[in-house]
DOVEXTOR-118124 format. One record per residue: residue number from 1; residue in three letters; z negated, x negated, y of N, C-alpha, C in turn. Coordinates in steps of 0.02 Angstrom, whole numbers, plus 50000, padded with zeros to 5 digits. Atoms other than C-alpha are relative to their C-alpha. Example, Ala and Ser with C-alpha at 12.3 -4.5 7.8 and 13.67 -1.06 7.14 Angstrom:
(rec 1, ALA, (50000, 49955, 49941), (49610, 49385, 49775), (50000, 49955, 50060));
(rec 2, SER, (50003, 50042, 49941), (49643, 49316, 49947), (49963, 50039, 50055));
This chain:
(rec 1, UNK, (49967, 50051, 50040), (48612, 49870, 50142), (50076, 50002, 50007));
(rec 2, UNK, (49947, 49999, 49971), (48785, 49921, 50211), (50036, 49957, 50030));
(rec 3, UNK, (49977, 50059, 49981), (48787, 49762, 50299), (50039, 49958, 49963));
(rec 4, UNK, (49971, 50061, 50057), (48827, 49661, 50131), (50050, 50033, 49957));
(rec 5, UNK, (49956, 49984, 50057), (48941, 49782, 50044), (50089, 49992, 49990));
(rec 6, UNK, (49957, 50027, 49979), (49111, 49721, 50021), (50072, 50031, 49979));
(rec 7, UNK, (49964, 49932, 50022), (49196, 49873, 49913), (49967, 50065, 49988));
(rec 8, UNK, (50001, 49929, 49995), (49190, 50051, 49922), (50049, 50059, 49995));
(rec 9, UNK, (49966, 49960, 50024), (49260, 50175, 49828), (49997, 50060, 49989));
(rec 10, UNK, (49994, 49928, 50004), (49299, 50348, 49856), (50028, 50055, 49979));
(rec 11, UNK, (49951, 49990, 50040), (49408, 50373, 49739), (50020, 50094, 49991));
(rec 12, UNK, (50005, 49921, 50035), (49458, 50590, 49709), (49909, 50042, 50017));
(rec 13, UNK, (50080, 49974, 50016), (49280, 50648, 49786), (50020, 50070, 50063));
(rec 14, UNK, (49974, 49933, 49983), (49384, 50793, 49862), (49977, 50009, 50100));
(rec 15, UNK, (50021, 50016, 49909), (49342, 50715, 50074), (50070, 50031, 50024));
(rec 16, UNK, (49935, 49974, 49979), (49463, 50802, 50187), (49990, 49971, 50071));
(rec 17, UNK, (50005, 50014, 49925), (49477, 50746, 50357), (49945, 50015, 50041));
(rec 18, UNK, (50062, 49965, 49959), (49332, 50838, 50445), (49955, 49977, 49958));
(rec 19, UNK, (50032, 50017, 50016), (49248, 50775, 50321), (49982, 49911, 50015));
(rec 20, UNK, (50013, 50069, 49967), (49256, 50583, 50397), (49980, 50007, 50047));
(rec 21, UNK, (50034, 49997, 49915), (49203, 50640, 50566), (49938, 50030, 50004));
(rec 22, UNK, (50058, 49949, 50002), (49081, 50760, 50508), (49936, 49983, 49954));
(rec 23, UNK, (50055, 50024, 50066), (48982, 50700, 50337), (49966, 49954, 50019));
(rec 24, UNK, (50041, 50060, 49938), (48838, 50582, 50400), (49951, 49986, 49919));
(rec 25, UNK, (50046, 50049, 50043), (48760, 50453, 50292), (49951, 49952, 50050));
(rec 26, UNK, (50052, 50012, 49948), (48595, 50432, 50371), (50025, 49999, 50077));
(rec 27, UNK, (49993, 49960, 49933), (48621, 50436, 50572), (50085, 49991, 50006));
(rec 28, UNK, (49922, 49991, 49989), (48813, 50398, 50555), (50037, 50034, 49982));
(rec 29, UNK, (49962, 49952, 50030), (48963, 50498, 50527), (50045, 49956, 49938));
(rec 30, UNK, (49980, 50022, 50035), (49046, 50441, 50372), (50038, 49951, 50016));
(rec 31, UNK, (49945, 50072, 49980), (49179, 50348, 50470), (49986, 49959, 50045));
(rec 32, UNK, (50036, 50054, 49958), (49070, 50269, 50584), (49972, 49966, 49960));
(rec 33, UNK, (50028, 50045, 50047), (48988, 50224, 50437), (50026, 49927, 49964));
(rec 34, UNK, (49958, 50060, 50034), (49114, 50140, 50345), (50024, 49949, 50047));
(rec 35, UNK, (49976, 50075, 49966), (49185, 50051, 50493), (49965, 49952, 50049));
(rec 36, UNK, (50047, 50063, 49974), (49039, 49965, 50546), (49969, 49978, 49951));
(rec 37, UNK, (50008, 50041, 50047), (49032, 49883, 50373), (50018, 49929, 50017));
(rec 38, UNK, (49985, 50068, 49972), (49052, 49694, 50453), (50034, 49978, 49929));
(rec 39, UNK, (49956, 50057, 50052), (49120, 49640, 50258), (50020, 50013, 49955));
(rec 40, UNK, (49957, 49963, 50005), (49194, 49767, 50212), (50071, 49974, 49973));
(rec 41, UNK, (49938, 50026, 50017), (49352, 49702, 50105), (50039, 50047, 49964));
(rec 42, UNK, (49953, 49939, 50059), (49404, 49857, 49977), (49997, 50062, 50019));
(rec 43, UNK, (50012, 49943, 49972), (49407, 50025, 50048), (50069, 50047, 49965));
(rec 44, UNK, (49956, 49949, 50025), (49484, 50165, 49918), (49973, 50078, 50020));
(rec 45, UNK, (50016, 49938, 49999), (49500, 50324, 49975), (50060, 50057, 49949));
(rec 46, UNK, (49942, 49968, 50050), (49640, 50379, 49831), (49985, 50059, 49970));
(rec 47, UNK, (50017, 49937, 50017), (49650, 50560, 49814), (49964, 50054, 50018));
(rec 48, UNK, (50054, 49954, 49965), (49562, 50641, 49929), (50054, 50025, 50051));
(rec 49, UNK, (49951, 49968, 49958), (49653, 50760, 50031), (49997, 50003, 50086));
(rec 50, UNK, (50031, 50043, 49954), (49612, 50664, 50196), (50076, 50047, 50048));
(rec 51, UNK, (49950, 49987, 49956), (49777, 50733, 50292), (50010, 49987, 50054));
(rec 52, UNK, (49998, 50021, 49947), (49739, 50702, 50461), (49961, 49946, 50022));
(rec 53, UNK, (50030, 50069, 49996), (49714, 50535, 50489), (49959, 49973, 50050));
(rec 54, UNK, (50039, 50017, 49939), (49607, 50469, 50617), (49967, 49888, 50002));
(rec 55, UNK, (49999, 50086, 50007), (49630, 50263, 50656), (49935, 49994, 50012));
(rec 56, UNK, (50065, 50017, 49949), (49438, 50271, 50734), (49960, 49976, 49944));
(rec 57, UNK, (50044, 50023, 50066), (49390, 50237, 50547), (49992, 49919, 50010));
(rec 58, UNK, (49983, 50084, 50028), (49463, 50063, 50580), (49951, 49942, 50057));
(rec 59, UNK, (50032, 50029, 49918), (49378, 50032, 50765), (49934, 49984, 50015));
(rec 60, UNK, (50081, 50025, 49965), (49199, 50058, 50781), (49979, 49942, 49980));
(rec 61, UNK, (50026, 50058, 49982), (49102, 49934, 50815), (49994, 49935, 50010));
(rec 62, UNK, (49985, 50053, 49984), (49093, 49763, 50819), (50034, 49940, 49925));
(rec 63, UNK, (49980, 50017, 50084), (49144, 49739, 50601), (50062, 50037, 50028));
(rec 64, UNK, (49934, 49972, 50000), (49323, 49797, 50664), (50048, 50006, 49917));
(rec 65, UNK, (49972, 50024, 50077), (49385, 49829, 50474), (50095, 49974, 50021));
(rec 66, UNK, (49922, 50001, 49994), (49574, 49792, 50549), (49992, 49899, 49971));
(rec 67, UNK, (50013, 50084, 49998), (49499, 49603, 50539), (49967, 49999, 49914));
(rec 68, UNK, (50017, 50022, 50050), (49421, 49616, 50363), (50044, 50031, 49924));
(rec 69, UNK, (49993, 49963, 50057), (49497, 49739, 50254), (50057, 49945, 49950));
(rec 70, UNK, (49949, 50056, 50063), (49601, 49644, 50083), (50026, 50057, 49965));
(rec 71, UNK, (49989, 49953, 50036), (49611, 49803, 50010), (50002, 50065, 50011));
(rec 72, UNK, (50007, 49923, 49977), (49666, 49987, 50052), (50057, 50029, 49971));
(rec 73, UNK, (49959, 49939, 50039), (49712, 50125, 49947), (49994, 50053, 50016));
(rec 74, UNK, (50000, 49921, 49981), (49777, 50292, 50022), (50046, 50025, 49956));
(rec 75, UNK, (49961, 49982, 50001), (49870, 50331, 49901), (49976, 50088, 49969));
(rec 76, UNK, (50035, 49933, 50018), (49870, 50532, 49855), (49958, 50051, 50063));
(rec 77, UNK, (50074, 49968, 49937), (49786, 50583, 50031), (50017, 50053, 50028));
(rec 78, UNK, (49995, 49949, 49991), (49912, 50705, 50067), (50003, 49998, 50080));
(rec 79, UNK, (49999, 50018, 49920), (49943, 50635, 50255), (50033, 50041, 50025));
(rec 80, UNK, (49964, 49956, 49932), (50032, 50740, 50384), (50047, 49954, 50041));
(rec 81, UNK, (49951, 50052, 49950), (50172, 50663, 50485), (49977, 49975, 50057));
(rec 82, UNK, (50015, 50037, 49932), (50072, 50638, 50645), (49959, 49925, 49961));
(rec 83, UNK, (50067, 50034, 50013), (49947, 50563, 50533), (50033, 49933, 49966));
(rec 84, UNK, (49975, 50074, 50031), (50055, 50427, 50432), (50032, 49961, 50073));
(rec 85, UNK, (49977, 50018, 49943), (50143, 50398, 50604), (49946, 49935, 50034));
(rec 86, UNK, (50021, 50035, 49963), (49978, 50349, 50680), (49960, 49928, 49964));
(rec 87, UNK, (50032, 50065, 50029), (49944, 50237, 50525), (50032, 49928, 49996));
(rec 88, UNK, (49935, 50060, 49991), (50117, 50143, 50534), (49999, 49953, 50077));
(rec 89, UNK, (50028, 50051, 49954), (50045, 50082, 50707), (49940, 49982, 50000));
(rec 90, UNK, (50050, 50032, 50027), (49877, 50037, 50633), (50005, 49935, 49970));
(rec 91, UNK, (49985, 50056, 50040), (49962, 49929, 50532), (50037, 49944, 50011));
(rec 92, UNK, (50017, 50073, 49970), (50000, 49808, 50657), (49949, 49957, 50026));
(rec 93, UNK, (50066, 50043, 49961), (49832, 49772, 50695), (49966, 49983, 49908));
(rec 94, UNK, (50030, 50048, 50053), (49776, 49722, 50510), (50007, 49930, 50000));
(rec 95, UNK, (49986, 50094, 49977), (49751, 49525, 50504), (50009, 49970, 49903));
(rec 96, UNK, (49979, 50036, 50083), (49718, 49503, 50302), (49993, 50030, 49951));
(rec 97, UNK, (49981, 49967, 50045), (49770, 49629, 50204), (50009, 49974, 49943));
(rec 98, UNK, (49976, 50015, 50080), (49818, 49574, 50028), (50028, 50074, 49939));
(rec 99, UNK, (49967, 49941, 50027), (49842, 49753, 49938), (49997, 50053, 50026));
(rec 100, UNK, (50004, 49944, 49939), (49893, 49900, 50031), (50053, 50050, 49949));
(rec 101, UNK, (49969, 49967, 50026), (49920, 50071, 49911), (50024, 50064, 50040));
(rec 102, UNK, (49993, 49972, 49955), (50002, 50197, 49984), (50061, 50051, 49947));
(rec 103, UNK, (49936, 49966, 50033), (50090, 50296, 49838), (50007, 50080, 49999));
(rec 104, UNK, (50007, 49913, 50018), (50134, 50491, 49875), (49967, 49998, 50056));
(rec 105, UNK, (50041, 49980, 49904), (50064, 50471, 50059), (49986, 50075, 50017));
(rec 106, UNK, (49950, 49939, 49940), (50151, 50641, 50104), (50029, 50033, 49939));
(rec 107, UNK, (49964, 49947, 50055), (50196, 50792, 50013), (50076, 50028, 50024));
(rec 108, UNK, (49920, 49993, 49970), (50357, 50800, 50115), (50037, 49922, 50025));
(rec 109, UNK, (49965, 50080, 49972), (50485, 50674, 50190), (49979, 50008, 50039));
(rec 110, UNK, (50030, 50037, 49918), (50426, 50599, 50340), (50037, 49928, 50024));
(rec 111, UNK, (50003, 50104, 49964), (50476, 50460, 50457), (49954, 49942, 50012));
(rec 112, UNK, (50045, 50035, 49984), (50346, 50404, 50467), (49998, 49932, 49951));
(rec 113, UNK, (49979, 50061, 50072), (50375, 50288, 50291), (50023, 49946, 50019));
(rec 114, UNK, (49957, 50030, 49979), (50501, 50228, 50369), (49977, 49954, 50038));
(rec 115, UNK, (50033, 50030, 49942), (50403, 50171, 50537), (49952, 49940, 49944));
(rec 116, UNK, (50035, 50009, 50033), (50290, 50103, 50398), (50015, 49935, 49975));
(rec 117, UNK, (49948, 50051, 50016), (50425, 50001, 50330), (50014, 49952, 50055));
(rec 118, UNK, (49988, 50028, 49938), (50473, 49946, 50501), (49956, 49950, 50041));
(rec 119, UNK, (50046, 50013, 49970), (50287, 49917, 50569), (49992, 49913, 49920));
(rec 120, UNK, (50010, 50052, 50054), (50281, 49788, 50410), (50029, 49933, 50011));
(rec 121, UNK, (49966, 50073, 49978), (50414, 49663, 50477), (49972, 50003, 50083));
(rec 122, UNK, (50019, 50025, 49922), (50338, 49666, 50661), (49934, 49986, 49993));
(rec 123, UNK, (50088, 50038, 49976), (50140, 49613, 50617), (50039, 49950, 49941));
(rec 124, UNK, (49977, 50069, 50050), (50191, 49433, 50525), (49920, 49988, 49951));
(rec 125, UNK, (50081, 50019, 50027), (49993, 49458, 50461), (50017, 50042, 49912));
(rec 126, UNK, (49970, 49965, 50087), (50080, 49587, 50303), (50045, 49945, 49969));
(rec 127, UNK, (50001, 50047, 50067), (50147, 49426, 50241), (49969, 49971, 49956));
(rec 128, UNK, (50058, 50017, 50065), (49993, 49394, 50156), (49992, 50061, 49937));
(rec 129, UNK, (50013, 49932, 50051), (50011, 49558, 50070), (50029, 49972, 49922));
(rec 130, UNK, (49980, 50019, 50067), (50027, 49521, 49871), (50023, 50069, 49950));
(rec 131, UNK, (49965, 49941, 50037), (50052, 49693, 49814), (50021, 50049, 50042));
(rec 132, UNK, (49975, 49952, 49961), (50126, 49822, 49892), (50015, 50076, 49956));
(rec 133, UNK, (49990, 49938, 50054), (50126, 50009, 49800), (50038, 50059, 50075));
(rec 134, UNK, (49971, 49970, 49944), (50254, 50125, 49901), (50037, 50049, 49966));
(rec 135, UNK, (49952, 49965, 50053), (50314, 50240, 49749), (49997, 50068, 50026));
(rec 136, UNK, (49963, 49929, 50014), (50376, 50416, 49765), (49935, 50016, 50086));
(rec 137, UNK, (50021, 49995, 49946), (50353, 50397, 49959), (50064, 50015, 50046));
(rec 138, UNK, (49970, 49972, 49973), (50506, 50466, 49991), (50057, 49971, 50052));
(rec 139, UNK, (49968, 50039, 49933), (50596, 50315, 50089), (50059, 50010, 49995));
(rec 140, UNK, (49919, 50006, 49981), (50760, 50303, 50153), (50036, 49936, 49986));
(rec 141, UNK, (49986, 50071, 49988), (50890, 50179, 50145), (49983, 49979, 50031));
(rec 142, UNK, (50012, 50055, 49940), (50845, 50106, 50308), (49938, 49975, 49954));
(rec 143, UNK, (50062, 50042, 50025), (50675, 50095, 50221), (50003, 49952, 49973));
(rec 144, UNK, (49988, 50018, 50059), (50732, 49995, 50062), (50021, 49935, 50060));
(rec 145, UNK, (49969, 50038, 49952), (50825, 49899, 50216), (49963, 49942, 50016));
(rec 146, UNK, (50042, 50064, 49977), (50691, 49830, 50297), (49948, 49973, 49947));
(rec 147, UNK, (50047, 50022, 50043), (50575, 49811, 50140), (50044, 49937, 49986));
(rec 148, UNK, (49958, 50043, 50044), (50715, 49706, 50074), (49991, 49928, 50079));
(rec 149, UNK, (50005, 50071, 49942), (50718, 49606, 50261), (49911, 49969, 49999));
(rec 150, UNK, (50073, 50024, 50022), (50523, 49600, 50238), (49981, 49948, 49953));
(rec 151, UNK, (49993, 50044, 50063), (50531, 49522, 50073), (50025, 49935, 50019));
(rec 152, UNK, (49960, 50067, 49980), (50646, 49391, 50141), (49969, 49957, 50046));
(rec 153, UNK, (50025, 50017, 49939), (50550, 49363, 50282), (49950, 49960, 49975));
(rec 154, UNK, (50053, 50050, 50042), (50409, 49320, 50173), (49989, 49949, 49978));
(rec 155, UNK, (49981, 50066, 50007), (50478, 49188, 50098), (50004, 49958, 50021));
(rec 156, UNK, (49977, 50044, 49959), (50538, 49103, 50240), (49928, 49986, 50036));
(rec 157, UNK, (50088, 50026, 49961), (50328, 49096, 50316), (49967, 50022, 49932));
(rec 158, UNK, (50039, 50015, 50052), (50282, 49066, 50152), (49949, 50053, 49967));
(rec 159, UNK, (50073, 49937, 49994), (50195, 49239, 50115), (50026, 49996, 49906));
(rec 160, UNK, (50014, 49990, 50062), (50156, 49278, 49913), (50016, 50077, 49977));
(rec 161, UNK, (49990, 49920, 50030), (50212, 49452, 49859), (49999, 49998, 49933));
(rec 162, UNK, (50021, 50005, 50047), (50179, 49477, 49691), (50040, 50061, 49973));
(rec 163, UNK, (49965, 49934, 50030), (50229, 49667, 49658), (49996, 50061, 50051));
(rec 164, UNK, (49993, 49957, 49955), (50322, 49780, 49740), (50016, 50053, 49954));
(rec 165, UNK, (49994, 49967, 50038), (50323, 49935, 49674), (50027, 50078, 50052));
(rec 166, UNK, (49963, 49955, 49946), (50449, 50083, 49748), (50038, 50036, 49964));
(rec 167, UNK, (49927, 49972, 50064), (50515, 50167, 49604), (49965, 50081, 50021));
(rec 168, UNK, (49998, 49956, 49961), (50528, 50357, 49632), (50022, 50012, 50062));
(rec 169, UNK, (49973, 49990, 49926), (50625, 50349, 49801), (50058, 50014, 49973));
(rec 170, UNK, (49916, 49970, 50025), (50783, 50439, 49800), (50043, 49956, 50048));
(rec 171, UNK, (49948, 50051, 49978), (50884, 50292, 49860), (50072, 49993, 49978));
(rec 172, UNK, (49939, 50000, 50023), (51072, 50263, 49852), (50041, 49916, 49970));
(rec 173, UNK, (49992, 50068, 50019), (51167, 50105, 49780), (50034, 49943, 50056));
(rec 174, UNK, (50008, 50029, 49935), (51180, 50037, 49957), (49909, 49968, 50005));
(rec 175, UNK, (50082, 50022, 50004), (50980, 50032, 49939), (50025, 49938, 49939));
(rec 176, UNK, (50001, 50070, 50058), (51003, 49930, 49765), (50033, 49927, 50023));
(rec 177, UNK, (50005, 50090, 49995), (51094, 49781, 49864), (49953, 49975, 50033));
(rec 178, UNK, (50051, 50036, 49974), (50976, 49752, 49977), (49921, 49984, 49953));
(rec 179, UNK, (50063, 50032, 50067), (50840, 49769, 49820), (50016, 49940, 49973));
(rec 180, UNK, (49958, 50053, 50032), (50964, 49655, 49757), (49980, 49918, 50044));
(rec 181, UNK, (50013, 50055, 49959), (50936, 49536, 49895), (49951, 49966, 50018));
(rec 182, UNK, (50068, 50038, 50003), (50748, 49522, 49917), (49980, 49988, 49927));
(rec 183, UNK, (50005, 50034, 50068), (50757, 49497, 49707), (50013, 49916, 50035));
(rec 184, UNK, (49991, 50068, 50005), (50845, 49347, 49738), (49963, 49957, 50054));
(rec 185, UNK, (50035, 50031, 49914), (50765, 49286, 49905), (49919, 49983, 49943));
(rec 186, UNK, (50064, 50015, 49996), (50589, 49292, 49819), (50012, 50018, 49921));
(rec 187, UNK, (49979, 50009, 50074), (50592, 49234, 49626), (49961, 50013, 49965));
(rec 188, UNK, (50052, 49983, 50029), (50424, 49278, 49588), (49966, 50069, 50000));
(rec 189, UNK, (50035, 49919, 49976), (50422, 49463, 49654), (50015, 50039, 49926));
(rec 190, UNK, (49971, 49948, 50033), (50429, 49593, 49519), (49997, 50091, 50036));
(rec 191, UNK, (50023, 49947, 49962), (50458, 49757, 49558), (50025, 50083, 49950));
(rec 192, UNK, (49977, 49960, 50040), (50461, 49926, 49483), (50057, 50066, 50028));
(rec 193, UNK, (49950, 49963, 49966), (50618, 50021, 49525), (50023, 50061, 49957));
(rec 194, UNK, (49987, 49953, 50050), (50639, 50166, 49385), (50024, 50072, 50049));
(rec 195, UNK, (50011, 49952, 49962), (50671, 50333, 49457), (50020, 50016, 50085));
(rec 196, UNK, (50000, 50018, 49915), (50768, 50275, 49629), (50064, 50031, 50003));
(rec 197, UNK, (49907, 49992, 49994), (50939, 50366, 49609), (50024, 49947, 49999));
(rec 198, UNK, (49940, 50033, 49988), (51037, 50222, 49599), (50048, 50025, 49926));
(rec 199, UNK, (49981, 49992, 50044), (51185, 50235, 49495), (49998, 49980, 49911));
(rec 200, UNK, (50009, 50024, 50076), (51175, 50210, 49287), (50046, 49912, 50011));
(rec 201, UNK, (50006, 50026, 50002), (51287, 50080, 49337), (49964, 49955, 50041));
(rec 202, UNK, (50029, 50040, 49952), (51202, 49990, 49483), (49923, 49967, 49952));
(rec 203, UNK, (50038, 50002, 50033), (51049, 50004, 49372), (50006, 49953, 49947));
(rec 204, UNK, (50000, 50018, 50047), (51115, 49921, 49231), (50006, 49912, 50024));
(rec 205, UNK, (49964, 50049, 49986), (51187, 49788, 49353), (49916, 49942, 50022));
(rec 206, UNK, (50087, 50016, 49982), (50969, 49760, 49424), (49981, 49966, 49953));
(rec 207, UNK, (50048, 50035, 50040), (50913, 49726, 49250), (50051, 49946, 49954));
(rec 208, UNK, (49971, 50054, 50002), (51042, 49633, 49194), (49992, 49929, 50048));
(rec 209, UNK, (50028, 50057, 49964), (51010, 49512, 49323), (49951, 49978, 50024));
(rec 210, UNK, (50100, 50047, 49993), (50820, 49490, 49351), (49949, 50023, 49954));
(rec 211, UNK, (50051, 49983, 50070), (50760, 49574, 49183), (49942, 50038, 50014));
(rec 212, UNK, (50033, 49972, 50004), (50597, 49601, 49164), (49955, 50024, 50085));
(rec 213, UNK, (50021, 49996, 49915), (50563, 49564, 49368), (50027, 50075, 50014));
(rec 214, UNK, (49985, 49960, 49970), (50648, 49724, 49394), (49983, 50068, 49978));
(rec 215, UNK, (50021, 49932, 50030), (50544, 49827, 49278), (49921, 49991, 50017));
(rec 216, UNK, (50080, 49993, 50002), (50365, 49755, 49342), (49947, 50071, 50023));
(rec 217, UNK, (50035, 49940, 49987), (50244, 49883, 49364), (49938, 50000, 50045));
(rec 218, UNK, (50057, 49999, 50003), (50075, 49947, 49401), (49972, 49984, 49945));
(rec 219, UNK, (50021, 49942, 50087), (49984, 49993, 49251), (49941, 50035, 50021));
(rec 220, UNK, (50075, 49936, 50019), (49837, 50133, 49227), (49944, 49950, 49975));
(rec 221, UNK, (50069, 50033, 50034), (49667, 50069, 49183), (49991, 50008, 49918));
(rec 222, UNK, (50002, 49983, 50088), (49718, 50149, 49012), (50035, 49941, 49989));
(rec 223, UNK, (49921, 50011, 50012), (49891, 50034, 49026), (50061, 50032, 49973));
(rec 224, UNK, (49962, 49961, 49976), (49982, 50184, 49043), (50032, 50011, 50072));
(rec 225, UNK, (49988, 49974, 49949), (50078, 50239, 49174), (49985, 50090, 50019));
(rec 226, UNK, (50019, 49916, 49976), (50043, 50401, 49280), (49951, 50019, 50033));
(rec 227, UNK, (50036, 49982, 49940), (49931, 50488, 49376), (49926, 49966, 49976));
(rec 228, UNK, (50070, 50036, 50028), (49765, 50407, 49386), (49992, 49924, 49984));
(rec 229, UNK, (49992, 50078, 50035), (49828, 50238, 49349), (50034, 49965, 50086));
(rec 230, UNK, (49966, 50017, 49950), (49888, 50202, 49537), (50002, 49945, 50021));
(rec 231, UNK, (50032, 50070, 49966), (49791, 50038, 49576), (50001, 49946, 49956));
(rec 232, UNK, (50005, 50050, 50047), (49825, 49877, 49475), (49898, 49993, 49987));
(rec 233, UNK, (50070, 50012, 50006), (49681, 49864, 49382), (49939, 49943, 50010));
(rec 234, UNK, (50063, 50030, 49995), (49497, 49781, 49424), (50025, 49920, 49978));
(rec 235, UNK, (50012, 50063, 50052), (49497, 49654, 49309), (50051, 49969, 49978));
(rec 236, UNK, (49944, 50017, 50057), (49674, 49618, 49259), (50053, 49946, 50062));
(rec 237, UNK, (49946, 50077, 49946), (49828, 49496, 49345), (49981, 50022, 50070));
(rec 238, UNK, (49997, 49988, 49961), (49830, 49594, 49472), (49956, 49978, 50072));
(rec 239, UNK, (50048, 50025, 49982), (49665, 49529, 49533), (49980, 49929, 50005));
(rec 240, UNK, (50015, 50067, 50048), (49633, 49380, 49444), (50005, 49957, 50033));
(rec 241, UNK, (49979, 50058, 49946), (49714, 49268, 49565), (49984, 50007, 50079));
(rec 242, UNK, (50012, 49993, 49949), (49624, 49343, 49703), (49919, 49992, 50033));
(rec 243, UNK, (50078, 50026, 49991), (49465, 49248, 49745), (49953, 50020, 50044));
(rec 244, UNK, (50028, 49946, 49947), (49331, 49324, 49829), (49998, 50090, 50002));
(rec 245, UNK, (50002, 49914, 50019), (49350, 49512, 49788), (49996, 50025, 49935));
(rec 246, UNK, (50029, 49966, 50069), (49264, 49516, 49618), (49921, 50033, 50032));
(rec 247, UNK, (50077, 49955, 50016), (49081, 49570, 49701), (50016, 50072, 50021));
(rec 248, UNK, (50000, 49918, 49975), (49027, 49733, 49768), (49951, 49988, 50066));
């Protein structure tokens, strides 16, 4: 029945890398499994200490998930620098993404974020992306750079972003103009920026000028913030306007 399933969630079930190549649900290996799901649209693996990444999840067979997925949450996985590296060139081959979590990738800095950031303005297919979760991922200015040219970009081929969320990055108030700039460029983005170094005043200067846009959030399934709450919830805005990814 694998054929028809269209989310799958693996939310914290403690999979580590060897465990996608190795764990076999009936004659496949877990990640052969999953990626010869032909319709395949939600795929959370949040919290599982997955580290070494392996793109072959995305390849087999002839259900290529790079062509179906709407939904992918790594965030919490505890990646490795080769391993986010080889996901920031994965992620020119997605075609219709819509939410892509990715908060706490990496228990260290990495460039790879960055590439991440970078790989985002060269596939024009992440302008369909509506949420974006990229918090306490450690980016750089350049990152903030190109998110902010991303954002803009969006606009201009008509893409929908909804919420960007990047708070926790130790950014400087060189990062806040260019936040400053995809605010104004895209009037409907909110985004949650708390926790980014910028200065008390630069900060003051953000919500003064786009209010509550510059405090949007996630929220928790409680509607708390914090651990456990990473993924706009099921049932709530976040979703709501996204047709087609209420079954299972």
């Amino acid at each position: 029945q694998h054929q028809t399933l269209r989310r799958l969630c693996l939310s914290r079930c403690g999979i580590e890398a060897i465990a996608l190549a190795q764990v076999t649900l009936g004659e496949h290996s877990l990640s052969k499994y999953v990626a010869t799901m032909p319709n395949l649209e939600e795929l959370i693996l949040h919290g599982n200490p997955i580290k070494h990444w392996a793109l072959s999840i995305f390849k087999h067979g002839k259900g290529c998930l790079f062509e179906t997925l709407k939904l992918l949450d790594l965030g919490h996985t505890q990646m490795s620098e080769g391993a986010i590296k080889q996901f920031a060139e994965g992620l020119l081959e997605f075609r219709v993404l819509e939410v892509l979590i990715l908060r706490n990738l990496a228990d260290t800095a990495t460039k790879g974020m960055d590439e991440i950031c970078e790989n985002l303005l060269k596939n024009k297919a992440c302008y369909s992306l509506t949420h974006l979760d990229m918090a306490s991922c450690r980016l750089s200015a350049e990152g903030a750079e190109d998110l902010s040219r991303w954002v803009r970009g969006g606009v201009t081929l008509g893409g929908n972003l909804k919420l960007l969320d990047i708070h926790n990055n130790k950014f400087d108030d060189d990062a806040a103009e260019h936040i400053a700039q995809a605010m104004k460029a895209a009037q409907n983005l909110k985004m949650r920026l708390h926790d980014c170094g910028f200065s008390q005043e630069k900060q003051r200067d953000l919500f003064a000028e786009f209010g509550e846009r510059a405090g949007g959030c996630f929220q928790t399934e409680d509607g708390e913030d914090g651990e456990g709450g990473d993924r706009p919830p099921r049932k709530e805005s976040a979703f709501s306007d996204r047709p087609g990814l209420s079954g299972s």
